[in-house]
C-alpha positions in Angstrom: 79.9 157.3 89.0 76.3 157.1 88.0 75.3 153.6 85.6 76.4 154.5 82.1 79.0 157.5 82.4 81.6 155.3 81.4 80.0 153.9 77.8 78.7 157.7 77.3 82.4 159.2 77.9 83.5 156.7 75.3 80.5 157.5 72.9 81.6 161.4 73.5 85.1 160.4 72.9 85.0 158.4 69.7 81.7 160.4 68.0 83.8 163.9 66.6 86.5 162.0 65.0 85.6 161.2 61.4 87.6 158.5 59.7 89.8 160.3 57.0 89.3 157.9 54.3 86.4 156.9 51.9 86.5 153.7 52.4 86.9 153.5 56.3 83.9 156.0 56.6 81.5 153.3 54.2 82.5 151.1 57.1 81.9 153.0 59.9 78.0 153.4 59.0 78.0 149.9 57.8 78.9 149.1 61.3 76.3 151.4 62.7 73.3 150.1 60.4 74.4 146.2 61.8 72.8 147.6 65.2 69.7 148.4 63.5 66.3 146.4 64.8 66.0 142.6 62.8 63.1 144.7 60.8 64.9 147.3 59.2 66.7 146.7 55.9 71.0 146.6 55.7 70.6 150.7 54.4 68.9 152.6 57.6 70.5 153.1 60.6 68.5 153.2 64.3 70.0 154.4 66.6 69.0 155.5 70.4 71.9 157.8 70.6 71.5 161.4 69.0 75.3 162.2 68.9 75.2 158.3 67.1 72.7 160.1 64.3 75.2 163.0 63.9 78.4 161.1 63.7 76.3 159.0 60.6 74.6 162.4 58.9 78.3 164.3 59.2 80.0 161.0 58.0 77.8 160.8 54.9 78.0 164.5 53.7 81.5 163.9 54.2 81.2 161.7 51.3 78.7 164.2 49.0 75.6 161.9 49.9 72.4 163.7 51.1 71.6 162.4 54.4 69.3 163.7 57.5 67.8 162.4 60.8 64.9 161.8 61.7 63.5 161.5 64.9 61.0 158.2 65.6 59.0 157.7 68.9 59.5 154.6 70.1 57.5 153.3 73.1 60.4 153.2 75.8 62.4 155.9 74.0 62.9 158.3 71.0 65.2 156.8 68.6 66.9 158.2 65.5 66.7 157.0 62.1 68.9 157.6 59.1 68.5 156.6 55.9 71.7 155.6 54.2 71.9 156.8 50.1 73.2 154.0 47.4 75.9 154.5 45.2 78.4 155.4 48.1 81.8 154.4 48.7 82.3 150.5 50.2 84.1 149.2 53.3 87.6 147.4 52.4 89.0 144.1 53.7 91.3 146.2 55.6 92.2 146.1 59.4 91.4 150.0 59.3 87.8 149.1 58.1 87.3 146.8 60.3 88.2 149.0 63.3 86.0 151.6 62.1 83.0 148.9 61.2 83.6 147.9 65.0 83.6 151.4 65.9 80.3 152.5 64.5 78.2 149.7 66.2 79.5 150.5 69.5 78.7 154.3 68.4 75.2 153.6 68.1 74.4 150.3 70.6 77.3 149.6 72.0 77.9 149.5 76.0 81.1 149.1 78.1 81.2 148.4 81.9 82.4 150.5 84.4 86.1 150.2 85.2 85.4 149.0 88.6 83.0 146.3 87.5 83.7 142.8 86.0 84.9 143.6 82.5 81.9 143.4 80.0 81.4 144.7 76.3 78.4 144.1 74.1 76.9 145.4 71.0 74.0 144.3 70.2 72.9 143.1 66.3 70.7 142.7 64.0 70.8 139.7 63.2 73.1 136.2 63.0 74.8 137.6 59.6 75.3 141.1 61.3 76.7 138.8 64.5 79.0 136.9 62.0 80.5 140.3 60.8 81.4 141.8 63.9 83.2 138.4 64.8 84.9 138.1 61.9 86.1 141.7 62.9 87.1 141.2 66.2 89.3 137.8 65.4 91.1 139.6 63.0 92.4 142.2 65.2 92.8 139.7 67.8 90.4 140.0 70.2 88.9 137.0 71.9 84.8 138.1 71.7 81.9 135.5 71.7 77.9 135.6 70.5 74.7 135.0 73.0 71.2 135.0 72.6 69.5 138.2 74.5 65.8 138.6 73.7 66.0 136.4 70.8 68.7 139.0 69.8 72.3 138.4 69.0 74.9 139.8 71.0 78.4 140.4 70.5 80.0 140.2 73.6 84.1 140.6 74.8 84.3 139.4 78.4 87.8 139.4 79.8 90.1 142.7 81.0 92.4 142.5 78.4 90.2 142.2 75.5 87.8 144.6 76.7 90.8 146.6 77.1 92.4 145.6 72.9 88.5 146.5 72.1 88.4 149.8 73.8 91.8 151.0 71.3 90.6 149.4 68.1 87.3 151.9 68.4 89.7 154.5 69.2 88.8 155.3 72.7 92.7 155.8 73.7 91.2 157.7 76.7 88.4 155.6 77.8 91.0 152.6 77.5 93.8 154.6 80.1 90.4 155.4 82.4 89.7 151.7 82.5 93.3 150.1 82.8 93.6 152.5 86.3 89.9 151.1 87.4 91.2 147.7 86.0 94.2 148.1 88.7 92.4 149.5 91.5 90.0 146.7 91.3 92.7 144.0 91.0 94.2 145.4 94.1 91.7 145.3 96.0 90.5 141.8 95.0 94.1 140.7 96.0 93.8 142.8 99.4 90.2 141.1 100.2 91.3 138.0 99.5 94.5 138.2 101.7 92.2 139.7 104.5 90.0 137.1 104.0 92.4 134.7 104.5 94.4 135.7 107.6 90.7 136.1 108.8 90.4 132.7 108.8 93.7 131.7 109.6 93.5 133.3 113.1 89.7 132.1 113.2 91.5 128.6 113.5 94.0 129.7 116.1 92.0 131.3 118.5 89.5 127.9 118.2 92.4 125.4 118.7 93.6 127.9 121.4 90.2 127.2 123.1 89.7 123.7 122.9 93.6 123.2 123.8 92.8 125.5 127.0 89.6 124.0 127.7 91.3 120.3 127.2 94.2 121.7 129.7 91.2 122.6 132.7 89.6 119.6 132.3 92.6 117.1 132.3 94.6 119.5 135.6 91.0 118.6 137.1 91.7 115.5 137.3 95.0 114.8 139.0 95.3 111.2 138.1 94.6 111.9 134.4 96.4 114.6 134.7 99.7 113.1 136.1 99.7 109.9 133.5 99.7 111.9 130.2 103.4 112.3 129.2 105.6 115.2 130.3 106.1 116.5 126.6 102.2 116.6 126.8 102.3 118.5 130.3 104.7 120.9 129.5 102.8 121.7 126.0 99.5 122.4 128.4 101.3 124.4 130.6 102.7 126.7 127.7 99.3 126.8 126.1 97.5 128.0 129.9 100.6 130.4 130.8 100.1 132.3 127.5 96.8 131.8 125.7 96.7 134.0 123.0 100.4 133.1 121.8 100.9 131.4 118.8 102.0 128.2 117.6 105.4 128.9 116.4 106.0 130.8 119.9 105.1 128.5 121.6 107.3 125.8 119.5 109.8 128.7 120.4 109.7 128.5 123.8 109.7 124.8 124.5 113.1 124.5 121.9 110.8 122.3 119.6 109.5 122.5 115.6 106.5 123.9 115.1 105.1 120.9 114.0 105.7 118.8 116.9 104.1 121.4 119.1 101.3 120.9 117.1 101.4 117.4 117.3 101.9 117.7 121.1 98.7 120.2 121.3 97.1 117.6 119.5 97.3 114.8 121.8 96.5 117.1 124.4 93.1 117.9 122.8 92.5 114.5 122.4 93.2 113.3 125.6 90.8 116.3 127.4 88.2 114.7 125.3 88.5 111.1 125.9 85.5 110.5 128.3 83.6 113.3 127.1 79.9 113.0 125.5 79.9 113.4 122.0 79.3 117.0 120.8 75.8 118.0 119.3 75.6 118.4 115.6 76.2 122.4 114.4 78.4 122.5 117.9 81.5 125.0 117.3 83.9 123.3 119.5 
């Protein structure tokens, strides 16, 4: 999946759908003009996003107002300006507004992650007020969302799965929400699977070092008959089951010899200790 396919299936999604009432259309391109840059005034929308500019022209002639866009050169990229008439019909205190206010920002600036990546959505705003709006928005419907500084820009930002997830629905992207739950599994699951790899990685890392330094203990104390012959007979016998099978593990081992596993251990480590009684001191960095 190419960077961006994932916010531009959601713009495609949520752009043809125009809100059915008066007042939930004022707040959809209120919510698109909060995107605008910190030098244009509350009543233009900017947007970078042509099918942004429709959605704002069809939702004004929806409501008899004259509106058209118009197409500015910018040095990066072309953007798209549109001009909103007075007099129109104004954005309620309503959850329905809010949604819609929330829905037009993302329309024209807003950006979603991929469903495979750490869960990230931003819009970003004019301005602190602008910032303030969108907040007040987003607590209301119950969605944890936070401001930061980008550029000297404020940006509103939702940052965990299952807001990103509660923001994705209040838009109305129903389908960009189901496409990012199944990446929002599959990512889980393999996070989980890494994690357990990771960790019987390093489980049998350990063994197979104690196996070495119990075997290497084992050929320098069997060396040394005297030594040898005045460690303890649990100790022997632990050596001997350690050299007869190498790569078995400790419970096995505790197994055969009718003990816990935790006194073989303790036995093992005795033996380790003893092999290196006598023994220079290991260099610093040494593996063993």
């Amino acid at each position: 999946m190419r960077a961006g396919s994932f916010t531009e299936s959601v713009v495609a999604e949520i752009a043809p759908h125009l809100p059915p009432l008066p007042h939930c259309r004022a707040a959809l391109v209120e919510g698109m003009s909060l995107t605008g840059g910190p030098a244009l005034n509350p009543e233009v929308i900017e947007t970078p996003r042509a099918v942004a500019a429709r959605c704002a022209v069809a939702t004004l002639h929806a409501d008899g107002s004259a509106a058209h866009a118009v197409r500015v050169r910018a040095p990066r990229r072309v953007r798209y300006r549109v001009e909103i008439p007075s007099g129109g019909p104004r954005a309620s205190a309503a959850n329905c507004c809010r949604r819609s206010r929330l829905r037009g920002a993302f329309l024209a600036l807003g950006w979603v992650s991929r469903p495979e990546r750490s869960p990230h959505l931003e819009i970003p705003v004019r301005d602190a007020a602008a910032a303030a709006i969108l907040m007040g928005d987003l607590a209301a419907l119950e969605v944890a969302g936070s401001v930061r500084m980008r550029r000297h820009r404020p940006l509103v930002t939702v940052r965990t799965a299952l807001a990103v997830g509660a923001a994705l629905s209040c838009i109305g992207a129903q389908g960009g929400r189901l496409v990012y739950e199944e990446g929002r599994v599959v990512r889980d699951v393999r996070a989980d699977v890494n994690r357990n790899l990771n960790a019987e990685t390093a489980n049998l890392r350990r063994t197979v070092h104690a196996a070495v330094r119990q075997l290497d203990a084992v050929a320098r104390l069997s060396a040394d008959p005297i030594r040898w012959n005045t460690l303890p007979p649990a100790i022997r016998e632990a050596g001997l089951l350690r050299r007869t099978h190498p790569d078995a593990a400790l419970a096995m081992l505790a197994q055969t010899a009718g003990i816990s596993r935790p006194a073989m251990a303790g036995r093992l480590h005795r033996l380790v200790e003893a092999g290196s009684a006598g023994q220079p001191p290991r260099r610093p960095g040494s593996r063993w």
